[in-house]
N, C-alpha and C positions, 0 to 999 in steps of 0.2 A: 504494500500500500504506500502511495506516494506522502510522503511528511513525516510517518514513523518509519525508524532506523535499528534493527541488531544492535545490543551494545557491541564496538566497535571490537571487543575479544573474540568474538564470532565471526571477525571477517577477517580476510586475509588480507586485503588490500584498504585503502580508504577512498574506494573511489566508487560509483553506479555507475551503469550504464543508462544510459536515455537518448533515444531515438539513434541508439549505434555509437554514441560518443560519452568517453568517459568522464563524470562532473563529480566533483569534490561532494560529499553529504554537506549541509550547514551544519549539524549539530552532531556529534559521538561520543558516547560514553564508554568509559576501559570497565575491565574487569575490576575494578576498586569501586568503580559509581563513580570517577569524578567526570563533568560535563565537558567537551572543550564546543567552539565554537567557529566558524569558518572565518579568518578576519581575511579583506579582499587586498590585494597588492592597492599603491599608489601614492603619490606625496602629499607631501604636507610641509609647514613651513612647522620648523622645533626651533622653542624656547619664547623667550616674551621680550617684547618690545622695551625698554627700560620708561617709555614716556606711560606706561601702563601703570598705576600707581601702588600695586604692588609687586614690582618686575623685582629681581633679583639681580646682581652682578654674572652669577655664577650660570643664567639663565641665558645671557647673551653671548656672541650676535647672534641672532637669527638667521638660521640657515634653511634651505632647501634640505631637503631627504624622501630619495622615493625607496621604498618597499617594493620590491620587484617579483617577490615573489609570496601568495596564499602562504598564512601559515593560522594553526590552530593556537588560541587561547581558552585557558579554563574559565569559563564561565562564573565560577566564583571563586574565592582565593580555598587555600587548601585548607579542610577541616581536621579538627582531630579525629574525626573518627578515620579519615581518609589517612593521615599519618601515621596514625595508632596500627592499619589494617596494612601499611607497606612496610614501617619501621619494627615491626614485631611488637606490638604493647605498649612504647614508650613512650609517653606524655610531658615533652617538657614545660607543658602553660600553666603560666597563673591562673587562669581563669576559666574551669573546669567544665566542659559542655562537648557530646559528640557533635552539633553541628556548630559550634564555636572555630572562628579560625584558629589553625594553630599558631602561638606566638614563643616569644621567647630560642625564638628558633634563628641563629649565626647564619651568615652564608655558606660557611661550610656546610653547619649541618643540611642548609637548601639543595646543597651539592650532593649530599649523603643520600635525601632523601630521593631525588631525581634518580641516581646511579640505579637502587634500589626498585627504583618505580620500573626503569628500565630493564632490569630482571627478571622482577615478577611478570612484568608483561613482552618479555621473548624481544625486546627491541630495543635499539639505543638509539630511538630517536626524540623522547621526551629530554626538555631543558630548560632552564631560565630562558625570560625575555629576553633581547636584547631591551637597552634604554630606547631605541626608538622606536622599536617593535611595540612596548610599551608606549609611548606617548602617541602612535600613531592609531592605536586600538582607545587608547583612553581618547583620543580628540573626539573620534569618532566621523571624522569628516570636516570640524568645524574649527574656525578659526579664532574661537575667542577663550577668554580666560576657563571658562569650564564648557564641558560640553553642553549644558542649558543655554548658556550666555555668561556675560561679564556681571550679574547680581547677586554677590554670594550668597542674598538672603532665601533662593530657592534653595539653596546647599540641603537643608534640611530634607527635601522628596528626594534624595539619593544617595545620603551618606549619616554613618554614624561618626559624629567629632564631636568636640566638647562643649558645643552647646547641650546635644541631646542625647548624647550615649550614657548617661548617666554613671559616670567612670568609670566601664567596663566593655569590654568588649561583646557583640552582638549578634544571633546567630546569621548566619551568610544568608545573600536572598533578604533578605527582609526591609530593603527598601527598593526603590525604582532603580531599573537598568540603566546604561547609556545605550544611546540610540544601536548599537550593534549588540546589544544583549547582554553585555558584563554588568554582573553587581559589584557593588562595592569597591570600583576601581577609585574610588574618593572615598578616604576613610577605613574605619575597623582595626584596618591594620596596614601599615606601611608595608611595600614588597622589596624583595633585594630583586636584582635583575644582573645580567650577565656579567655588563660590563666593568672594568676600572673605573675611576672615577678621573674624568680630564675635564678641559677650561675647552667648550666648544674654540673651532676655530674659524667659522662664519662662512666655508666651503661648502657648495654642493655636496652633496654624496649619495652613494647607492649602495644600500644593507649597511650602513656602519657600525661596526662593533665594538667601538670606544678605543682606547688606549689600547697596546701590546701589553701592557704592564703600570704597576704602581701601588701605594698603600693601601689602596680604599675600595670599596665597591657601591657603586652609586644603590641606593634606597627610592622607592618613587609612589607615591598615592596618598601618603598621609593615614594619620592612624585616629584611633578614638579620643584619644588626650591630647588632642593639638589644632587649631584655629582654623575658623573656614579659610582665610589664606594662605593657608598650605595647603589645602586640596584643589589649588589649581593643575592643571594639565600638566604645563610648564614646571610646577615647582621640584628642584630635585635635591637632594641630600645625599652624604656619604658616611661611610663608616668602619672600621676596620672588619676581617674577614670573620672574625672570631666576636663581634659586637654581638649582645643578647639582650632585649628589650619586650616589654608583656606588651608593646605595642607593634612588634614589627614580626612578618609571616612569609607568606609568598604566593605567588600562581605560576602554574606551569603552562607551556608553549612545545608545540613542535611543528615544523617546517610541512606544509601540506604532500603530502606524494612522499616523503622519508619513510 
């Protein structure tokens, strides 16, 4: 039936057929249950304009970046029950809920749990975002400070921060999508993402992967404990590899056709 999909453990490939030519599914779920979703190739300008009035230094220049190629996003960031069911049991969060994201969790152990996913499910093709892979799925298309518009004061229909998370984090899902389907990509929980962390350099580019190397690894989305001016698109953070915070989680990515 056209619209429902096999969780994607029952296929071999990720691809239909229709009318003879092979189309990406929109939406697939692994054998763990976690959701990804089809994000489309294509550009977008990264980072924020400084006359913006809460631009960032570390946010400029603004550059071109296109996406060249589909790749899949999880749909919500990863929950405990989803880490608990790859990591064997293990629970590193504060704040105790199977459909709570998981927090408190390093970029290593992001690293660990990915490896691992890639195991259980016979593939090595699950991985962090890249930073633009992420900002180009969080724009959703659009060109202003959040994907609604530049008034943070809608922030509240899609994200839990600390106006209304009541200092704690919140089960995933449970507010409005961005216009491509992701919850929670503003808020709940900050995510770590592939890259190093570097000082953009205002060049075009096509699939950037940030730095070869360095101390840090950029953060991006904003967490529950932290201001609706941090859950712009644009806003980015860094932090060492081994950093652990009851605010900070992840979502996983993999390259369409891998």
């Amino acid at each position: 039936m056209l619209g429902k999909f096999l969780p994607f453990s029952f296929l071999s490939v990720s691809l239909f057929l229709w009318h003879g030519a092979a189309v990406a599914a929109d939406e697939i779920t692994n054998s763990v249950g976690m959701k990804f979703t089809l994000i489309s190739p294509g550009a977008f300008t990264m980072g924020t304009d400084l006359n913006f009035e809460s631009g960032n230094s570390n946010e400029t220049p603004q550059h071109r970046v296109t996406i060249s190629r589909p790749f899949y996003m999880g749909v919500y960031e990863v929950t405990q029950s989803e880490w608990m069911s790859v990591m064997g049991g293990a629970n590193p969060s504060n704040f105790k809920g199977r459909t709570l994201p998981v927090e408190q969790v390093s970029w290593d152990d992001a690293r660990s749990f990915v490896r691992n996913l890639n195991q259980k499910e016979g593939t090595e093709k699950y991985r962090l975002p890249t930073e633009a892979e992420w900002e180009h799925a969080a724009r959703a298309g659009t060109t202003t400070a959040y994907f609604f518009g530049d008034d943070k004061g809608s922030l509240g229909t899609y994200a839990w921060f600390n106006d209304n998370s009541g200092g704690e984090t919140r089960p995933v899902g449970g507010k409005s999508p961005n216009p491509w389907g992701l919850y929670d990509i503003y808020g709940n929980v900050w995510e770590w993402v592939q890259d190093f962390y570097g000082a953009y350099s205002g060049a075009a580019a096509t699939d950037p992967q940030g730095p070869s190397g360095g101390s840090a690894r950029v953060i991006r989305g904003c967490g529950w404990d932290y201001s609706a001016i941090r859950c712009r698109s644009a806003y980015r953070v860094k932090n060492t590899p081994e950093f652990r915070v009851n605010s900070l989680g992840l979502r996983v990515a993999f390259t369409s056709g891998d």
